[in-house]
N, C-alpha and C positions, 0 to 999 in steps of 0.2 A: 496642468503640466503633465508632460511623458515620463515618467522615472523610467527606464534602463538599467534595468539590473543584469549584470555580467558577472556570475563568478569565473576565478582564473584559477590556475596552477602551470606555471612554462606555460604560458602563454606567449611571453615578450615579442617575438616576432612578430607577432601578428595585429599586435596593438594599434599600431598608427595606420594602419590600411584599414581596420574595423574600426576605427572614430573617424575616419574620412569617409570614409562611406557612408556612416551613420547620422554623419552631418549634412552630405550633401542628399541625402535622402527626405531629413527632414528638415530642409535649411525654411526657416520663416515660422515655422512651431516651438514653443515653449518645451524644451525636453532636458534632461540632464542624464548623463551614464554614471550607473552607483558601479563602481568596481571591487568584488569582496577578492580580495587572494590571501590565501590559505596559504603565505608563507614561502612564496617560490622561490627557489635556489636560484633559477634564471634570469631576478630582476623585475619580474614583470609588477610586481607592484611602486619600482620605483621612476621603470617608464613610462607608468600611467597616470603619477605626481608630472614627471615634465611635460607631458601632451597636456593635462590641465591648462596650458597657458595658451594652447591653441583652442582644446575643444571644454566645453561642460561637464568637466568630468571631475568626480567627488570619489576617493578612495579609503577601502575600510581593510586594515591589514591584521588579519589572525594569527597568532602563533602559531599555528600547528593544521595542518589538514582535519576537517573537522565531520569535512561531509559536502556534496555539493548540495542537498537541500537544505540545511541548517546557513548555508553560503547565500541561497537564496533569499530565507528569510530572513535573516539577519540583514541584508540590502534593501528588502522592503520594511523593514522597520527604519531604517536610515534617509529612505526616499523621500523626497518632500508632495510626487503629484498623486493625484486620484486615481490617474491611472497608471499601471503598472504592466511593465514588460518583460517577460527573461527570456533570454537568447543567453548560447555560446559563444566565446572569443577564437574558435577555432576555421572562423570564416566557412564553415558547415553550415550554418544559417544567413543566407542571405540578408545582408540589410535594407537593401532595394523594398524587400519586402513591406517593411516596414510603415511605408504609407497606406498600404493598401488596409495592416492591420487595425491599423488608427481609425480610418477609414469604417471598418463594419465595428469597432468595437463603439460608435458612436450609435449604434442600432443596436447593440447586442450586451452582454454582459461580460461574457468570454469567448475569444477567441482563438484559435488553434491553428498556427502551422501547420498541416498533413503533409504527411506524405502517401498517405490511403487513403484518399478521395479523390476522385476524378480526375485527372493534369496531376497530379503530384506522382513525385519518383523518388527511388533511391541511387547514388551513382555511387560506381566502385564496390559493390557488398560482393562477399563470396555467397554461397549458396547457405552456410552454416549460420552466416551471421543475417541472411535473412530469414532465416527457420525460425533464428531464435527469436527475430524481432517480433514476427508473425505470430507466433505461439504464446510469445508475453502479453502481448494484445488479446487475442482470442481467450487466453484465461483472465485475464482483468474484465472483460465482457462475461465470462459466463461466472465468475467471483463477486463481482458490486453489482448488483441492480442497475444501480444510478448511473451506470457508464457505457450500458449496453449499445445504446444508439452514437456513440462515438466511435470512430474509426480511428484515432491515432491518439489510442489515453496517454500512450509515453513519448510523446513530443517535446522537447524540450526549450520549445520555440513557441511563447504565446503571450497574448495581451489579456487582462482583463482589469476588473473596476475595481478596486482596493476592497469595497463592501462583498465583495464573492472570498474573501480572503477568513476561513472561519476559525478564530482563536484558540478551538483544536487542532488545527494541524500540526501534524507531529516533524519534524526535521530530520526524519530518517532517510535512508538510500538516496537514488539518485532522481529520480523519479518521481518529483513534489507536486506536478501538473497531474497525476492520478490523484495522491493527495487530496489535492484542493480539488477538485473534483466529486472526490468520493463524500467530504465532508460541506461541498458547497450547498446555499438553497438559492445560488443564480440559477435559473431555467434558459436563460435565453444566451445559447451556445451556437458557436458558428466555425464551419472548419475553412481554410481557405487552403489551397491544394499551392504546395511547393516543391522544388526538385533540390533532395538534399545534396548535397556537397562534397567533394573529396575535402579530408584535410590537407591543408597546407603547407603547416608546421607543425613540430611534437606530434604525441605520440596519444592511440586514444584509451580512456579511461576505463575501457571495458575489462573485466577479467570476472575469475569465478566468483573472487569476492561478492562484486557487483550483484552476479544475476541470484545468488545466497540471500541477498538482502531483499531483493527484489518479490523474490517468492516469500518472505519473513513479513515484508510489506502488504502483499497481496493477503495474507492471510489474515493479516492485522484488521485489514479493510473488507472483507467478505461479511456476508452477514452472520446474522448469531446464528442461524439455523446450519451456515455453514459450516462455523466453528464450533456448534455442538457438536454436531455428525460427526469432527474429525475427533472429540474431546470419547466421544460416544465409542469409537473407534478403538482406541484406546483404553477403555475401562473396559471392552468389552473383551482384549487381552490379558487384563491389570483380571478379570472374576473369572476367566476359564485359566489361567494360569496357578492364581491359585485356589480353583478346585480340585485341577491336576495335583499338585502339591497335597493337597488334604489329603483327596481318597486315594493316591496311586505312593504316598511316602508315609502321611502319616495313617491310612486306612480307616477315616472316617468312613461313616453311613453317609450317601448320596446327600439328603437331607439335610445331615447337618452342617455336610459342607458346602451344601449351594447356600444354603443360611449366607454362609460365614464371605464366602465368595464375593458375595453380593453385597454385604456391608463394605468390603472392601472397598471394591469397583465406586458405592456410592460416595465412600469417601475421599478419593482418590479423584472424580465428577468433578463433586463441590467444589476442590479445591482449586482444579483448574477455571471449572467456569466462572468461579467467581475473580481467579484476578484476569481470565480474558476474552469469555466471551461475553458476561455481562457485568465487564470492568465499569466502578462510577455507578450500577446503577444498584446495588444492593442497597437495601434501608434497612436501618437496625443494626443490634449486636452480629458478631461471626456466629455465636452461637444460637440466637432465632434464626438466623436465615439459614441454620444447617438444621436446626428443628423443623422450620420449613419447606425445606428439600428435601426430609425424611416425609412429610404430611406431603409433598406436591407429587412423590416420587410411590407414596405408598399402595395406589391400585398397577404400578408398572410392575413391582415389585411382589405383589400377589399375583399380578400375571404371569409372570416367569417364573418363581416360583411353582405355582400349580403348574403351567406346563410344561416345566422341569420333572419336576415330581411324578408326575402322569405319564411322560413320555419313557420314565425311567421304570414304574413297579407297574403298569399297566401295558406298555408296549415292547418291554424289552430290548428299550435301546442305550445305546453305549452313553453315560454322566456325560461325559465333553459334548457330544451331538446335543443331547437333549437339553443340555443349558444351554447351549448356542441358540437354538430355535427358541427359548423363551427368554432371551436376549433383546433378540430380533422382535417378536411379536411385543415386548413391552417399551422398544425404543421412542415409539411414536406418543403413545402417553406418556411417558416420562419430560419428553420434549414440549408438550403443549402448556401440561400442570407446571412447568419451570417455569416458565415464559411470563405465567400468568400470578402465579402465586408468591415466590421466592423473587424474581427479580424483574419487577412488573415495571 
């Protein structure tokens, strides 16, 4: 069987033209449409109870706007077939399509709508809103490993096998086809090129909110090395800031406040990466695993240190530069012994 998963919000217009088209697209196929709506003021979940008596359609009604990935998965937990579909109710997604997806998803594991690959288009975008489509894409490829050879990770329009579906995915932003993606172990991925759509009716979902989450998502899903770098980033403001503090307020010795700096910074690290870049995967107490980020972290930390130190009573350069520079030169061991030692 096909499940069809459609989440709505003000949809109601559009309903009966998307389940006739959807029917006679795949009239002689086992399919049913899960419709989640998140509560619409417009009725749309109670026009999609009366179309039930024409088309296979099964409605699941939420109190409250929840999220359209959590809309998602909440449909394929309700769905009854192996394979699974989401598309929008906003006739932006074609349903014609829909043989065709059927079709390779019988060869393939998932499949993907594009609109960046070969024959596929976008209709009606101003210049901004294809910057931004363009750009979310191009960093989801150079952010997940796993996505790179895909040309349209935020598609909203795809099929694949319920078994590519992995019990991590998280139900955040709008964007669950990165997601599952990012966290699937299907390999056998297929893009099929379409021409997306004006809307027809209502109004669309996009705003700042959206793309906030978006980049909150993407970061979620980067790897550890990326999320250290940015964590890295961070502490390395969190120990030159307060060694500014030490020697320029309270007029410590160089020494003892790159010391003190650095303890800082490492524990300000730990705490982050432990709840997100190597979220799940710590073993043991909080306190071994910070015992052991002081032992994974401890030759980065005589690195910087001495070329702190050196750079400061042997070259006479200014505390902030010369901690900086032994920052930098002990990022890269810091980042390996982590890896390896503390959250293996």
């Amino acid at each position: 069987m096909i499940s069809i998963v459609i989440p709505t919000f003000n949809e109601k217009e559009n309903l009966e033209e998307l389940l006739r088209r959807i029917d006679s697209t795949l009239r002689g196929l086992n399919y049913e449409v899960i419709i989640v709506d998140d509560n619409s003021p417009d009725g749309t979940a109670e026009e999609a109870l009366k179309l039930s008596d024409r088309y296979p359609v099964r409605v699941m009604l939420r109190a409250e706007r929840l999220g359209l990935s959590s809309a998602v998965l909440d449909g394929i937990k309700m769905a009854r077939g192996d394979i699974i579909c989401v598309m929008d109710a906003d006739l932006q997604h074609p349903p014609e399509l829909l043989k065709e997806l059927y079709e390779r998803i019988l060869e393939n594991e998932i499949v993907i709508a594009s609109r960046y690959v070969k024959g596929g288009s976008v209709e009606g975008w101003s210049l901004l809103r294809r910057l931004i489509s363009r750009s979310s894409i191009l960093l989801a490829r150079l952010l997940i490993p796993k996505v790179r050879g895909i040309r349209d990770t935020s598609s909203g329009y795809f099929m694949l096998r319920r078994e590519c579906i992995n019990p991590e995915v998280n139900p955040r932003g709008f964007k669950i086809l990165l997601e599952i993606l990012a966290k699937t172990e299907c390999t056998r991925i297929y893009e099929v090129p379409y021409s997306f759509g004006l809307r027809r009716h209502g109004e669309s979902k996009l705003g700042l909110g959206t793309i906030m989450n978006y980049a909150l998502q993407l970061l979620g899903l980067s790897s550890p090395f990326i999320r250290f770098s940015i964590i890295g980033a961070l502490g390395t403001l969190v120990n030159l800031l307060s060694l500014y503090v030490m020697r320029y307020f309270l007029g410590l010795e160089h020494e003892l406040a790159s010391i003190i700096a650095i303890e800082i910074s490492l524990l300000n690290n730990f705490i982050l990466n432990d709840i997100w870049t190597f979220r799940k995967r710590r073993r043991g107490s909080i306190i071994s695993s910070l015992l052991n980020y002081h032992l994974a972290n401890l030759l980065g930390i005589m690195t910087q240190f001495s070329i702190s130190m050196s750079l400061y009573r042997f070259f006479g350069m200014e505390s902030i530069l010369s901690q900086f520079i032994g920052i930098i030169v002990g990022f890269i061991v810091n980042y390996s012994l982590s890896k390896r030692i503390v959250w293996w």
